[in-house]
N, C-alpha and C positions, 0 to 999 in steps of 0.2 A: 504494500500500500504506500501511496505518496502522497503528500500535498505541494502545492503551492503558496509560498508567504508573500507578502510582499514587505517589504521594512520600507521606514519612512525616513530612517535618517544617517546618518555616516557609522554610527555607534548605537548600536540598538539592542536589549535585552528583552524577548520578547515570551511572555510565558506561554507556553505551548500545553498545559496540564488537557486541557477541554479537547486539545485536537487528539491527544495519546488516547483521554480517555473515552473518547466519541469510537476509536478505531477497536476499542476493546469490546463497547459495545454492538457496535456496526457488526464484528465478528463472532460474539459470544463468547467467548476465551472468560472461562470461571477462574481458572485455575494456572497459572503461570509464570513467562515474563514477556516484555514488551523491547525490542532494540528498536531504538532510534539512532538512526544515523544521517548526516548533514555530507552528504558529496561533494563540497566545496572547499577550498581551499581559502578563502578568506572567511568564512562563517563557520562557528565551532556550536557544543553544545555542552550544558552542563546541569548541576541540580544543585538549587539555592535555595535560602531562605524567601519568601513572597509575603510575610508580614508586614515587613517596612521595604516599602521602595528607596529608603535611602541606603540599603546592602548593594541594589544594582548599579544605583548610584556611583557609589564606593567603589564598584567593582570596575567599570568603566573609568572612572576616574583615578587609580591605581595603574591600570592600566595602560593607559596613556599617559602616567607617568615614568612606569618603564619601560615603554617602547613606544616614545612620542612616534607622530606623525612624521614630522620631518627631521630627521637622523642622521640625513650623507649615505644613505642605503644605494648596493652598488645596483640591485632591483630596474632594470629598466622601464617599467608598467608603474613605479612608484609609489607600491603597495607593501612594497615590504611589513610595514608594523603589521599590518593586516592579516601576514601569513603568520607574524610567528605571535601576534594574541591568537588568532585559531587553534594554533597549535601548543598555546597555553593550555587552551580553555580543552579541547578534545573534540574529537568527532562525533563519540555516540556515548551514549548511556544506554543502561539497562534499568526495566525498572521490575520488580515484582508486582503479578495481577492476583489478589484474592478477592475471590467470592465475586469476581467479577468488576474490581475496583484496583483503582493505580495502589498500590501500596507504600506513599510515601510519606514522610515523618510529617507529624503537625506542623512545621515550619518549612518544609519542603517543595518544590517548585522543578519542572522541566520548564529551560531557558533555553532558544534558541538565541545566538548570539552575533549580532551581525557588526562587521568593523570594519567595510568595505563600501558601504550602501551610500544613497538607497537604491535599494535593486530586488528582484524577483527573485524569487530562492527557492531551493527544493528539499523536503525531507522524507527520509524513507523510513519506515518501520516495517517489522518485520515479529512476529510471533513463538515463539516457543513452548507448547503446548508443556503441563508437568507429567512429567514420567505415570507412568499407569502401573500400579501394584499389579503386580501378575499372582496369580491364585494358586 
């Protein structure tokens, strides 16, 4: 399964819980886990806090302090910070489905993370049913 995102801005933390959990349901998956993966090279993905917007805040701004925008990067497309916050943040997560629900902590959050934008973007998930006791 995949969707389409679109981000609105250069730097963008976008929560993604309703689209994970819409595809659990869309599929019926009681029991398992969920991969999400971002195919991209300038957009990563991660699991955060969603209580206070000022974490992503924080996290984006952190960020481009260690790997401003403009650096001397030898990157000809001059994107570089781009790729290596991506490759900070990661490409996929895993998350546990029980009883037919995302299984993540009370302050927990699927973030899709965009550091390139704004631009149209794709993410893929993928299912993994749990093992079946054999009799």
């Amino acid at each position: 399964m995949k969707w389409l995102l679109r981000t609105r801005a250069h730097t963008q933390f976008v929560n993604i819980d309703r689209l994970v959990q819409q595809a659990v349901t869309e599929v019926g998956l009681a029991e398992g886990w969920w991969h999400v993966h971002v195919p991209h090279t300038t957009a990563g993905i991660t699991i955060n806090e969603n209580a206070d917007p000022d974490v992503v805040a924080d996290m984006a701004s952190i960020l481009e302090r260690m790997v401003p925008w403009k650096g001397g990067y030898a990157h000809a497309e001059g994107n570089s910070a781009a790729h290596v916050k991506a490759s900070l943040m990661g490409f996929s997560v895993t998350v546990p489905v029980q009883a037919g629900q995302l299984k993540l902590g009370t302050w927990q959050s699927v973030y899709f993370c965009e550091f390139d934008g704004p631009r149209r973007r794709k993410v893929w998930v993928t299912r993994t049913p749990a093992a079946q006791a054999h009799a």
